[in-house]
C-alpha atoms as one frame of an Amber mdcrd trajectory, in Angstrom:
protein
 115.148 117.045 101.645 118.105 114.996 100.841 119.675 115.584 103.765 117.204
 114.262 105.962 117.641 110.479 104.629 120.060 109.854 106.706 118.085 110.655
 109.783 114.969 108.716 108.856 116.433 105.611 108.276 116.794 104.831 111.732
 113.776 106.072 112.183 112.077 103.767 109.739 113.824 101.129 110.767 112.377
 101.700 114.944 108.837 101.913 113.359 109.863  98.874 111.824 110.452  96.984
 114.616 107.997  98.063 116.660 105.175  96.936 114.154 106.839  93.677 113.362
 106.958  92.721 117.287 103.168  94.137 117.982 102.012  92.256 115.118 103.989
  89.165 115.752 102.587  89.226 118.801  99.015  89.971 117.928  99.079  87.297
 115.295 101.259  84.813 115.894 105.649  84.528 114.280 104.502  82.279 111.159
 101.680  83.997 110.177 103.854  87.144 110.381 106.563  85.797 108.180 103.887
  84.605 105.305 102.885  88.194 105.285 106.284  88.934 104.234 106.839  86.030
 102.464 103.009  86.973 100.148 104.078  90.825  99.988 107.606  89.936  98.704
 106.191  87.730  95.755 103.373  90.059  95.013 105.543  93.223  94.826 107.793
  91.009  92.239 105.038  90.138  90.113 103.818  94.197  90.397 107.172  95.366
  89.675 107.658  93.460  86.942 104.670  94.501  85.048 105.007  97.912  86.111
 108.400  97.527  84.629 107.460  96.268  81.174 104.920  98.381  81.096 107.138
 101.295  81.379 109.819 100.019  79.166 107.251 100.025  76.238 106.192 103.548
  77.201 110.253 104.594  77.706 111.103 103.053  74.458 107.689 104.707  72.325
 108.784 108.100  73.801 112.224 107.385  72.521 111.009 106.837  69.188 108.753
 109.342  69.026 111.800 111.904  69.567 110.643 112.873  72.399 112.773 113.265
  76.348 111.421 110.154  78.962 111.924 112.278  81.487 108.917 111.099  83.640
 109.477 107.601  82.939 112.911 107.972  84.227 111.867 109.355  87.352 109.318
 106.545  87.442 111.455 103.837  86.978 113.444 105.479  89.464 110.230 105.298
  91.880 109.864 101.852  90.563 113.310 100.902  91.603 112.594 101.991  95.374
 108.943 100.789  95.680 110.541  96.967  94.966 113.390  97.168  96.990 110.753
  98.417 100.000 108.177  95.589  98.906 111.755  93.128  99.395 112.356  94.253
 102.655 110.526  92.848 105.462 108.626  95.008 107.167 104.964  96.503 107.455
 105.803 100.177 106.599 107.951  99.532 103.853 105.792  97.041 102.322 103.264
 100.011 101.932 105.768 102.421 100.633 106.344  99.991  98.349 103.226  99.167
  97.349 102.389 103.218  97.193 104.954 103.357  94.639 104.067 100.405  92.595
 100.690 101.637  92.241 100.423 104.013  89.002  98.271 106.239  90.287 100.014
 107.012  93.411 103.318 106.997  91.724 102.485 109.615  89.786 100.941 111.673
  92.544 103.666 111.310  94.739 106.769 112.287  91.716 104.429 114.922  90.343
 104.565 116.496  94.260 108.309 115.792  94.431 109.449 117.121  91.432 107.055
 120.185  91.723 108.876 120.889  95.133 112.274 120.288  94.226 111.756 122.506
  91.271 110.262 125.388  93.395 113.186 125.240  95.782 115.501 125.468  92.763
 117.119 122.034  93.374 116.303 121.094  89.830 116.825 123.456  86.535 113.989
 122.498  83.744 115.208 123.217  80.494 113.525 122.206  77.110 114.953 122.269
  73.629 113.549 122.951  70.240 115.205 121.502  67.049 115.313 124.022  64.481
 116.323 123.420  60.561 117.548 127.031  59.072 118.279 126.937  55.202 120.378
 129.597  54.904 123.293 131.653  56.846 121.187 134.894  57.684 118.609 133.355
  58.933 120.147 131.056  61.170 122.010 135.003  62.436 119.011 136.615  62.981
 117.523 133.464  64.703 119.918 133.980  67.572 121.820 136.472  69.112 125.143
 135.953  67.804 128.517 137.396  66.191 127.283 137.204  62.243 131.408 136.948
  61.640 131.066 133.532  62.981 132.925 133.590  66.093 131.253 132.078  68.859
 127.818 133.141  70.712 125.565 132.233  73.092 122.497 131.120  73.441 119.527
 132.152  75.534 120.684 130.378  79.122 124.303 131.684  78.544 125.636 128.654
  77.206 127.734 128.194  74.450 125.608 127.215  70.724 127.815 125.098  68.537
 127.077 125.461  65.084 126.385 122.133  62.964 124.429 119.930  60.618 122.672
 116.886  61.243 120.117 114.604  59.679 117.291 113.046  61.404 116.319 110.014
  60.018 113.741 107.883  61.922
């Protein structure tokens, strides 16, 4: 999928063109550049309360303990949705405004991800956080050397062996 960027760019940018000149045309060159100039200051205004809006969520999931995974990836789609709404042009501005839209956004990284992890492009892993109290347990909990040499955990990689304190 990645690979394919490259190619659509130009691509984009022909469609681009095209609609810009048949609309100019339709309508008019001023009229044209105020519906770039109203897109550009709308999509700033949507991206920056889209933004906030998923700061607060970023930072309560942060709190909470918890991985922002989505939000990342939404911030990410956040990121690209403004710089399309920036860009003059008719098919960006409604990429952009696609992936400004919550609802939308989420439709369109929930198919993304979902495809990306079905061709194996992405490994999901998850993580549990476990407090043992004594040495045995901690053995049996895993499979491991109980002469403390070094094991591995259930993907193969290596578990280091510590204490820590949450304090929240």
């Amino acid at each position: 999928m990645l690979r394919r960027i490259p190619f659509l760019i130009p691509i984009i940018a022909l469609i681009e063109i095209y609609l810009i000149i048949e609309v100019g045309g339709a309508i008019g060159f001023w009229p044209t550049v105020s519906i770039f100039i109203v897109t550009g200051f709308v999509g700033v205004t949507m991206l920056r309360r889209q933004g906030f809006s998923l700061l607060s969520s970023l930072q309560a999931k942060m709190q909470a303990g918890e991985t922002p995974a989505g939000e990342m990836l939404e911030g990410v789609a956040l990121l690209i949705g403004g710089a399309m709404l920036v860009t003059p042009g008719f098919l960006t501005d409604f990429m952009g405004f696609l992936l400004l839209t919550p609802l939308t956004r989420k439709l369109l990284i929930g198919r993304i991800g979902g495809a990306l992890l079905r061709n194996g492009r992405v490994v999901s892993r998850s993580y549990s956080q476990t407090t043992y109290s004594s040495t045995s347990e901690r053995d049996g909990a895993f499979r491991g050397d109980p002469s403390g040499g070094p094991r591995q955990g259930a993907g193969g990689d290596k578990v280091i062996e510590g204490e820590y304190t949450r304090e929240d």
